[in-house]
PDB file with one MODEL, atoms N, CA, C and O in Angstrom:
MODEL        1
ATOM      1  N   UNK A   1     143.426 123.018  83.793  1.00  0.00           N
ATOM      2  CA  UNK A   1     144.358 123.966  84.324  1.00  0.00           C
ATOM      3  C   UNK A   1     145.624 123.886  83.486  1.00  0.00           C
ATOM      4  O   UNK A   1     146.167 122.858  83.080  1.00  0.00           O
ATOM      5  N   UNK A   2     146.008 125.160  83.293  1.00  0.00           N
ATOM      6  CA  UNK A   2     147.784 125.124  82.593  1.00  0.00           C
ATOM      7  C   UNK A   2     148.783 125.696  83.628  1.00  0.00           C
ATOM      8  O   UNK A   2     148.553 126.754  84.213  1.00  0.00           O
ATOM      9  N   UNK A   3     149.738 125.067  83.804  1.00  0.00           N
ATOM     10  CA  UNK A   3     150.573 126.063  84.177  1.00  0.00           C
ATOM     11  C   UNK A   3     151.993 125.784  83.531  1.00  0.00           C
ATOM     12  O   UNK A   3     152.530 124.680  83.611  1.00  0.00           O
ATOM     13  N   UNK A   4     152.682 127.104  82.745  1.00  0.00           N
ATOM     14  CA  UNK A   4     153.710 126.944  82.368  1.00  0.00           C
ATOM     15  C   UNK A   4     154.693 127.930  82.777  1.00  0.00           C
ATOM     16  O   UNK A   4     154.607 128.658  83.766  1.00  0.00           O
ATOM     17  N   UNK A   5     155.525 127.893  82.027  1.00  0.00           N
ATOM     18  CA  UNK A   5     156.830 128.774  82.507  1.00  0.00           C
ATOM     19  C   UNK A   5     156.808 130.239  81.917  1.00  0.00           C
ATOM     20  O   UNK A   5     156.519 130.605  80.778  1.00  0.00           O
ATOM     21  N   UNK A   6     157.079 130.750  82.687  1.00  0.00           N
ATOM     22  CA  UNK A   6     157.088 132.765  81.910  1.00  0.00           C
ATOM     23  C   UNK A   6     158.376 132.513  80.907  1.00  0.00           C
ATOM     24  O   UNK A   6     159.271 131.755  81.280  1.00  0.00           O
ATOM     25  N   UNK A   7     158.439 133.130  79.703  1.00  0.00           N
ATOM     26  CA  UNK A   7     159.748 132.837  78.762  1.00  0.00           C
ATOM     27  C   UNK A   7     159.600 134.369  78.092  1.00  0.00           C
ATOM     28  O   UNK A   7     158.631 134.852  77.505  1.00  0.00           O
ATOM     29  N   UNK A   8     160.861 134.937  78.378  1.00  0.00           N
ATOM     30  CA  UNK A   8     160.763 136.277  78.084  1.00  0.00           C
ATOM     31  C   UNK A   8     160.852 136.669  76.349  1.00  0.00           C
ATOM     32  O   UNK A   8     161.771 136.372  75.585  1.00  0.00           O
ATOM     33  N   UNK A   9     159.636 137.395  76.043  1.00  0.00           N
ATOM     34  CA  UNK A   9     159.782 137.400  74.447  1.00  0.00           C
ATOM     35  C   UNK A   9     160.990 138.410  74.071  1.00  0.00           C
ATOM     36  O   UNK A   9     161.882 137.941  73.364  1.00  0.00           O
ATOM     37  N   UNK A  10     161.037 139.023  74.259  1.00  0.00           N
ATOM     38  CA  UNK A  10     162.146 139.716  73.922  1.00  0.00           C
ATOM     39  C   UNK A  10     162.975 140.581  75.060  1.00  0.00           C
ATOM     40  O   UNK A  10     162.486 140.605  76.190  1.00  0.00           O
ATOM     41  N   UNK A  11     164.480 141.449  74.761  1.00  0.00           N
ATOM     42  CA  UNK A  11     165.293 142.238  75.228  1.00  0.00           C
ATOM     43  C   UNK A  11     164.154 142.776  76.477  1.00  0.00           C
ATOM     44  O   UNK A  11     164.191 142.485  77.672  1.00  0.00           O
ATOM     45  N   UNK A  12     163.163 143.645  75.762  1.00  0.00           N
ATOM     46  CA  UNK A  12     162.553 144.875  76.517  1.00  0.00           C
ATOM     47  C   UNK A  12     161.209 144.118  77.475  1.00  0.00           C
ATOM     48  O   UNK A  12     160.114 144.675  77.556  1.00  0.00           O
ATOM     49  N   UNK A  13     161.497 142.835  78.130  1.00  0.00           N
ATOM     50  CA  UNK A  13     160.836 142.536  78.734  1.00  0.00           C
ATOM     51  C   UNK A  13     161.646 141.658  79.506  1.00  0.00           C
ATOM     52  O   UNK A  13     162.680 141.066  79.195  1.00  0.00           O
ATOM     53  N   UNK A  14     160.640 141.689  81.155  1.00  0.00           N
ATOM     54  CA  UNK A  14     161.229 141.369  82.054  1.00  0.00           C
ATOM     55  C   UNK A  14     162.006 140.222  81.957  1.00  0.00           C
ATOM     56  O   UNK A  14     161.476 139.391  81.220  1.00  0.00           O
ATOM     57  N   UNK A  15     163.735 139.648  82.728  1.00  0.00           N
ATOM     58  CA  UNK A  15     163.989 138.193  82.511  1.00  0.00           C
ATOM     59  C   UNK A  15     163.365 137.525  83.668  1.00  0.00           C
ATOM     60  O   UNK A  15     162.943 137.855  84.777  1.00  0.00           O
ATOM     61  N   UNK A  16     163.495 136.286  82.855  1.00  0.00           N
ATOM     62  CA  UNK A  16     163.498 134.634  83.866  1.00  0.00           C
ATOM     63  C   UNK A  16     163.697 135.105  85.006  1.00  0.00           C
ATOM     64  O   UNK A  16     164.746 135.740  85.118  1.00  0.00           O
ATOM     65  N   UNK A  17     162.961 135.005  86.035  1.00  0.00           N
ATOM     66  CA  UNK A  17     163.538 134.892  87.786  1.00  0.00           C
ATOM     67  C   UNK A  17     164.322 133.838  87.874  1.00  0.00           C
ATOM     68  O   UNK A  17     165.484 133.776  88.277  1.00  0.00           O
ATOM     69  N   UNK A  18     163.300 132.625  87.289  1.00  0.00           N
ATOM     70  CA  UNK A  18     163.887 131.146  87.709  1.00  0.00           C
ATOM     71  C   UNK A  18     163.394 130.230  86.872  1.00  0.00           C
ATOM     72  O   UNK A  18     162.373 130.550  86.264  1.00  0.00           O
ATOM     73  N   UNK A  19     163.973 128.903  86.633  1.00  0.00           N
ATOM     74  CA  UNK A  19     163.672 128.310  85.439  1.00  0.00           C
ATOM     75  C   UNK A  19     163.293 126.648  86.139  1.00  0.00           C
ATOM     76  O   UNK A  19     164.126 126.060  86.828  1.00  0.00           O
ATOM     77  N   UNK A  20     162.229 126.192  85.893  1.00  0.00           N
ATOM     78  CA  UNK A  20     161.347 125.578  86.431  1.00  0.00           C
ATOM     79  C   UNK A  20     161.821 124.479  86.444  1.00  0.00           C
ATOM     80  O   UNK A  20     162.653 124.672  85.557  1.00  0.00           O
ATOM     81  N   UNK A  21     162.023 123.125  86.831  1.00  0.00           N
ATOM     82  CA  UNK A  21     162.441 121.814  86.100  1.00  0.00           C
ATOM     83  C   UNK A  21     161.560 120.860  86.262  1.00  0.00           C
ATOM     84  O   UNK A  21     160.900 120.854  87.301  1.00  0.00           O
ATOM     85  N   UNK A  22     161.364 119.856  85.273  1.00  0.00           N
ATOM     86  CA  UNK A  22     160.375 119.117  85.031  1.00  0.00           C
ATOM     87  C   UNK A  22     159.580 118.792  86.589  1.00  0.00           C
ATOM     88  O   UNK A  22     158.404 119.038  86.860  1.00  0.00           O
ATOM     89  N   UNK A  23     160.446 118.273  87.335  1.00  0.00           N
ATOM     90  CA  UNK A  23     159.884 117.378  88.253  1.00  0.00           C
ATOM     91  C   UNK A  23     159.290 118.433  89.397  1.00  0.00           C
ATOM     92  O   UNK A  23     158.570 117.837  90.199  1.00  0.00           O
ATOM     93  N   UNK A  24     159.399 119.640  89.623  1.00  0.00           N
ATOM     94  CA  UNK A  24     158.403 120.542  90.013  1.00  0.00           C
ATOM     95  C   UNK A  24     157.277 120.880  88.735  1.00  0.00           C
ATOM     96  O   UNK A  24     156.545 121.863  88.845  1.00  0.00           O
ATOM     97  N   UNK A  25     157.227 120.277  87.916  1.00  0.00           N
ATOM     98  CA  UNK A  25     156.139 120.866  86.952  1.00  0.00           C
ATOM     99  C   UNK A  25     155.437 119.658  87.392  1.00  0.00           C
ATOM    100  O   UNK A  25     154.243 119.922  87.535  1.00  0.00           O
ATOM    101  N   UNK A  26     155.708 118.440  87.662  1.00  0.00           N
ATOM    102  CA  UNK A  26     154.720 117.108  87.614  1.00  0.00           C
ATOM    103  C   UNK A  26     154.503 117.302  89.136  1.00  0.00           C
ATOM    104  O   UNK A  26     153.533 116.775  89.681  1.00  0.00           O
ATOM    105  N   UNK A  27     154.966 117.690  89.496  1.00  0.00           N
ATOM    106  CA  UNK A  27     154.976 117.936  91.390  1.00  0.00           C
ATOM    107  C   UNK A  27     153.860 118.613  91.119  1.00  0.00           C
ATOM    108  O   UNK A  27     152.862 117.893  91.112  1.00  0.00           O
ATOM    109  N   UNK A  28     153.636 119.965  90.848  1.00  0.00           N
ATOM    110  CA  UNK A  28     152.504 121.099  90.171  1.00  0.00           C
ATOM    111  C   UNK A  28     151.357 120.541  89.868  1.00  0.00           C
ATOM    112  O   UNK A  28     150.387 120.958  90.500  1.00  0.00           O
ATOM    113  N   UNK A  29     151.089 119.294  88.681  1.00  0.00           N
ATOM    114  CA  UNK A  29     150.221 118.132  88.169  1.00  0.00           C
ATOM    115  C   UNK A  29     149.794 117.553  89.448  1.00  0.00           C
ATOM    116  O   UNK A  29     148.675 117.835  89.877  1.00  0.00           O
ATOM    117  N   UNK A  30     150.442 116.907  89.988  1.00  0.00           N
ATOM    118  CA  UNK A  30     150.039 116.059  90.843  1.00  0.00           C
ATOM    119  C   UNK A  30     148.972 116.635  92.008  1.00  0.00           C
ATOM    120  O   UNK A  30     147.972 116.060  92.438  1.00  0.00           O
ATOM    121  N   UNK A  31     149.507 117.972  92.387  1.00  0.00           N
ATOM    122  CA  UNK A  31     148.619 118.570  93.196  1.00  0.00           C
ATOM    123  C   UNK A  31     147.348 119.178  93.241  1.00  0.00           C
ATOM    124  O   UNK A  31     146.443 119.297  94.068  1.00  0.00           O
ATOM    125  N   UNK A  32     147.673 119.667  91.600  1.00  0.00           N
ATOM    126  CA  UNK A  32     146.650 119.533  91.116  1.00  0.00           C
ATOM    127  C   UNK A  32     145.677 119.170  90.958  1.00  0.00           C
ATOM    128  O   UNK A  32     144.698 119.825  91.317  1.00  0.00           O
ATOM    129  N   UNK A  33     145.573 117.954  90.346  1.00  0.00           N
ATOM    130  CA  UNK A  33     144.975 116.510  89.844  1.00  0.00           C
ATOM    131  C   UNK A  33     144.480 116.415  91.672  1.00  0.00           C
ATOM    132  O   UNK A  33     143.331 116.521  92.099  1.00  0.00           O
ATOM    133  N   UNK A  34     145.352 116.259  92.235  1.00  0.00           N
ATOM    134  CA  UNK A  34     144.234 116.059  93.643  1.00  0.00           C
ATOM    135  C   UNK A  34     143.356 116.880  94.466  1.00  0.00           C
ATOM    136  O   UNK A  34     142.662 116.588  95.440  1.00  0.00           O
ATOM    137  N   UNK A  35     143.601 118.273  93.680  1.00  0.00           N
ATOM    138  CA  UNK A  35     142.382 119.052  94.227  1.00  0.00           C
ATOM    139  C   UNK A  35     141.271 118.435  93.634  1.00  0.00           C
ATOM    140  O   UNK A  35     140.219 118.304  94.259  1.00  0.00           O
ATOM    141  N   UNK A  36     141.434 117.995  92.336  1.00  0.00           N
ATOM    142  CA  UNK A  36     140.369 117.819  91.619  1.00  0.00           C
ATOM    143  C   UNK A  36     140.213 118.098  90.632  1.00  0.00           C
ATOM    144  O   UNK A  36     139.276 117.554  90.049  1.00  0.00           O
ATOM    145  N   UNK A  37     140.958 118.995  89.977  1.00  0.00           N
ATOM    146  CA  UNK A  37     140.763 119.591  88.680  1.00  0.00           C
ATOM    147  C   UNK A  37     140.847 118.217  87.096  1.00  0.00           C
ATOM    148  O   UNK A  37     141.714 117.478  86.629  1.00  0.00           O
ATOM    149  N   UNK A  38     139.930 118.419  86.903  1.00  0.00           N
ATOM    150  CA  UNK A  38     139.557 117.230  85.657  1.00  0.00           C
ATOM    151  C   UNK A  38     140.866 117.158  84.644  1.00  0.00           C
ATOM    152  O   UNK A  38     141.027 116.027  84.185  1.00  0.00           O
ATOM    153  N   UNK A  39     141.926 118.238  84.163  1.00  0.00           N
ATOM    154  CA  UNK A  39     142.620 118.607  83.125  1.00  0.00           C
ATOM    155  C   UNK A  39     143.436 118.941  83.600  1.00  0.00           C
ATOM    156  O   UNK A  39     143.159 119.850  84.382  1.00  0.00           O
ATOM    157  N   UNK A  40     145.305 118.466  83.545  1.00  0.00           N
ATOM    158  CA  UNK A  40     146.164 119.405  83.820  1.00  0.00           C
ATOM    159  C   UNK A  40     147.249 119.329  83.313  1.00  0.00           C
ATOM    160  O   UNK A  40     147.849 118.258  83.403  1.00  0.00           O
ATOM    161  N   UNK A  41     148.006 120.738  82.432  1.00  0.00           N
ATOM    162  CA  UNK A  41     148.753 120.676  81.909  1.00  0.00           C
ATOM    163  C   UNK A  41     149.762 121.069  82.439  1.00  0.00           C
ATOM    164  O   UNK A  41     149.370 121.919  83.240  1.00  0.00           O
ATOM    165  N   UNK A  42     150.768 120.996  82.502  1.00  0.00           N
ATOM    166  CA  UNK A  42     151.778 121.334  82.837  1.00  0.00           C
ATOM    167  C   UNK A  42     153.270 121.404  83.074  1.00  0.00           C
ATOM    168  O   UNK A  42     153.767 120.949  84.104  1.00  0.00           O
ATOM    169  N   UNK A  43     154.057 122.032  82.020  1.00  0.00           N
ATOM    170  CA  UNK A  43     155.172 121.831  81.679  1.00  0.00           C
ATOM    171  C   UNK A  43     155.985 123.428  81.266  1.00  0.00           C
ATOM    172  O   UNK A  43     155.259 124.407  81.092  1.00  0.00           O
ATOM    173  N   UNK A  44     156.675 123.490  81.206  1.00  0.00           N
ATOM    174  CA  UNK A  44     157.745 124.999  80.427  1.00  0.00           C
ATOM    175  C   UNK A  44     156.971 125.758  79.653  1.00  0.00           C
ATOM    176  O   UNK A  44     156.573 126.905  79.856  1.00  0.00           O
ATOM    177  N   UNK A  45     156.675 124.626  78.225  1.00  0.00           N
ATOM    178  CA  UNK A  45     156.238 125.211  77.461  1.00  0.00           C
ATOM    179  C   UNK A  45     154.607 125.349  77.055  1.00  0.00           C
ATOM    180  O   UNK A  45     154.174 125.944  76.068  1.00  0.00           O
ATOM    181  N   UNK A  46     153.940 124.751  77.921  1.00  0.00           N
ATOM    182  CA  UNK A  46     152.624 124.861  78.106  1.00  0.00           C
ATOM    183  C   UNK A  46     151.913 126.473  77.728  1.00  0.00           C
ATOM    184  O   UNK A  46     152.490 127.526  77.999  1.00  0.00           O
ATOM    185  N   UNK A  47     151.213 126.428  77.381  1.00  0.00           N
ATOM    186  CA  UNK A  47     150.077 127.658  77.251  1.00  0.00           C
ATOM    187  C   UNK A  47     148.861 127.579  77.636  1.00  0.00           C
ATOM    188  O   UNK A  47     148.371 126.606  78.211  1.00  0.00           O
ATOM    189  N   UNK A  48     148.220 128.735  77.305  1.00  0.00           N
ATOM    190  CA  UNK A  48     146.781 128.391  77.669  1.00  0.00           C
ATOM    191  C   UNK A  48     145.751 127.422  76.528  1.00  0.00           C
ATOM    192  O   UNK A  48     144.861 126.682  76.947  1.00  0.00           O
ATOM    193  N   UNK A  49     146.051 127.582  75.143  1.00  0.00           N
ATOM    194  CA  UNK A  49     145.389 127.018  74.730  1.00  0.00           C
ATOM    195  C   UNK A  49     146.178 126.036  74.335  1.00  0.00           C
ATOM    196  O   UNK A  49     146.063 125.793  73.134  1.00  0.00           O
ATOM    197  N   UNK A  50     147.328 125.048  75.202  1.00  0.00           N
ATOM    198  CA  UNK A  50     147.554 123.643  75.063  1.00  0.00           C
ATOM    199  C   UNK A  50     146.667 122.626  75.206  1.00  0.00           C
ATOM    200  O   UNK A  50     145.970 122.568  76.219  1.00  0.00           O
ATOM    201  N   UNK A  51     146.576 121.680  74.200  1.00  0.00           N
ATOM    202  CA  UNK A  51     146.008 120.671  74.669  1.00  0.00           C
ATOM    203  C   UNK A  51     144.494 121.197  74.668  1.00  0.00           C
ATOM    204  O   UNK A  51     143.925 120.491  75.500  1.00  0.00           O
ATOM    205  N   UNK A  52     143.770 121.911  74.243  1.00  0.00           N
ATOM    206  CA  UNK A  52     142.387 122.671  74.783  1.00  0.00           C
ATOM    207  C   UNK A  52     141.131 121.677  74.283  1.00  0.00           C
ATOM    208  O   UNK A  52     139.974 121.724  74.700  1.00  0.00           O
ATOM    209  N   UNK A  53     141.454 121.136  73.686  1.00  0.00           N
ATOM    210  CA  UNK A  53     140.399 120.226  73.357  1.00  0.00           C
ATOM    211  C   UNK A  53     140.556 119.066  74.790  1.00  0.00           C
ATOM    212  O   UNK A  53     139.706 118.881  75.660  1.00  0.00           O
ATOM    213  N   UNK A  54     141.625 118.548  74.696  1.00  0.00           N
ATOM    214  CA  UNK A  54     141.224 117.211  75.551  1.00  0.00           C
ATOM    215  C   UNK A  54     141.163 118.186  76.905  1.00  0.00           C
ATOM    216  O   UNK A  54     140.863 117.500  77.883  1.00  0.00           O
ATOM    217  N   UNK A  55     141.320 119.292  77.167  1.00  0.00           N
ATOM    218  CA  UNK A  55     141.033 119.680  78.870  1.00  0.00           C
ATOM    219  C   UNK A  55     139.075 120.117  78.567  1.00  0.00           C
ATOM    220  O   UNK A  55     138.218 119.945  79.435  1.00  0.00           O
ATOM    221  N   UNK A  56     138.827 120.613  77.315  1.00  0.00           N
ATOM    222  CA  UNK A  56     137.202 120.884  77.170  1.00  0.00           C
ATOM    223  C   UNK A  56     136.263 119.279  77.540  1.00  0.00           C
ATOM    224  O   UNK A  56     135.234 119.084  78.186  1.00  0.00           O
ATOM    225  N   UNK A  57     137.289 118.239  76.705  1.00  0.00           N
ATOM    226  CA  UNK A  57     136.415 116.695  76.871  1.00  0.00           C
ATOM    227  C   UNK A  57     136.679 116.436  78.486  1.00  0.00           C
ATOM    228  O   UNK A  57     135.633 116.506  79.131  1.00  0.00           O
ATOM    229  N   UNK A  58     137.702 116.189  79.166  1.00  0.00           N
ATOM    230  CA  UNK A  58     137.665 116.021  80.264  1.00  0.00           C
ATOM    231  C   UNK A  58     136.801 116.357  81.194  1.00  0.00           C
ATOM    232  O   UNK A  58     136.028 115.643  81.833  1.00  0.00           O
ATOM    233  N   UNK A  59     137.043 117.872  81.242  1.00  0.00           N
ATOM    234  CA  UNK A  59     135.364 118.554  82.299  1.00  0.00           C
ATOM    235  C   UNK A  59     134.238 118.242  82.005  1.00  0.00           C
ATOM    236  O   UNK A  59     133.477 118.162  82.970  1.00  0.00           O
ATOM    237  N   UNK A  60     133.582 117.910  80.484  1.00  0.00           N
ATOM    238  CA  UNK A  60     132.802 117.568  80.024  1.00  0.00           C
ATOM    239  C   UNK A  60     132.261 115.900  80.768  1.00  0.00           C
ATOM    240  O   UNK A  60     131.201 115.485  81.236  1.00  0.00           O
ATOM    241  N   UNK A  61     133.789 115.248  80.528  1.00  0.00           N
ATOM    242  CA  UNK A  61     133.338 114.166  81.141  1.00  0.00           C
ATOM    243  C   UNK A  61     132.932 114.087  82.701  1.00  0.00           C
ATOM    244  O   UNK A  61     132.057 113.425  83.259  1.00  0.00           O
ATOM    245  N   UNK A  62     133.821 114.940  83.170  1.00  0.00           N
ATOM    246  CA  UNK A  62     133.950 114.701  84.572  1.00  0.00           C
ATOM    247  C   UNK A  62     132.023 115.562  85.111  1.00  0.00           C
ATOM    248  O   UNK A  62     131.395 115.322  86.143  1.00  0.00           O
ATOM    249  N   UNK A  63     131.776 116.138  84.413  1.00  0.00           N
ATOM    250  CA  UNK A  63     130.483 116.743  84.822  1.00  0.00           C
ATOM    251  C   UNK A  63     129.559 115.710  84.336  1.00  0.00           C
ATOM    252  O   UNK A  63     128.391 115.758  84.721  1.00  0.00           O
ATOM    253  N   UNK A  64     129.778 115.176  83.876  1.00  0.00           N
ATOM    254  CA  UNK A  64     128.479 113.981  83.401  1.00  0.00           C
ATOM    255  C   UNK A  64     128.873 112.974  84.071  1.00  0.00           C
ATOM    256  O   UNK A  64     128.028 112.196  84.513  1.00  0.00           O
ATOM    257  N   UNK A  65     129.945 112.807  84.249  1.00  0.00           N
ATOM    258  CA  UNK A  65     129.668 111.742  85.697  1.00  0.00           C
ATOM    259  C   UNK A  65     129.245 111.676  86.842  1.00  0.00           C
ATOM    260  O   UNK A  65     128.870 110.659  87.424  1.00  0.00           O
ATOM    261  N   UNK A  66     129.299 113.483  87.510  1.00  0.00           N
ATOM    262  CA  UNK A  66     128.802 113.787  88.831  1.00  0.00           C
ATOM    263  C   UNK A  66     127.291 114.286  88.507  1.00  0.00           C
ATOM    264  O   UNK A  66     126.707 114.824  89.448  1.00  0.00           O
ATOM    265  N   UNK A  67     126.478 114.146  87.070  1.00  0.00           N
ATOM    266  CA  UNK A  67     125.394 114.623  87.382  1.00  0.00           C
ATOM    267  C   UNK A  67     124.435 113.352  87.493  1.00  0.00           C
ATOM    268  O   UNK A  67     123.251 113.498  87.797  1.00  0.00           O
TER     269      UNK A  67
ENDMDL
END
């Protein structure tokens, strides 16, 4: 899972509502991580393809352990 912050690319697009701070981003992780989700990124500048390798090995792992 990623979740990061919306960062407006330019003038002609919508602004910032609100600007996130770390410790709701690890707050975010944490809850995460206890649904269950094998991978979680999450910070400002996060994307989708952050980190994409170690979130592909993770599920990988985590499915070969439950099979």
């Amino acid at each position: 899972m990623t979740i990061g912050q919306y960062l407006r690319p330019s003038a002609d697009h919508l602004p910032v509502a609100r600007w996130w701070t770390p410790d709701e981003f690890a707050a975010l992780r944490a809850d995460a991580e206890a649904m269950g989700f094998a991978h979680v990124e999450a910070s400002p500048l996060t994307r989708s393809s952050y980190h994409a390798r170690a979130a592909a090995d993770a599920v990988t792992a985590t499915l070969a352990a439950t099979s």
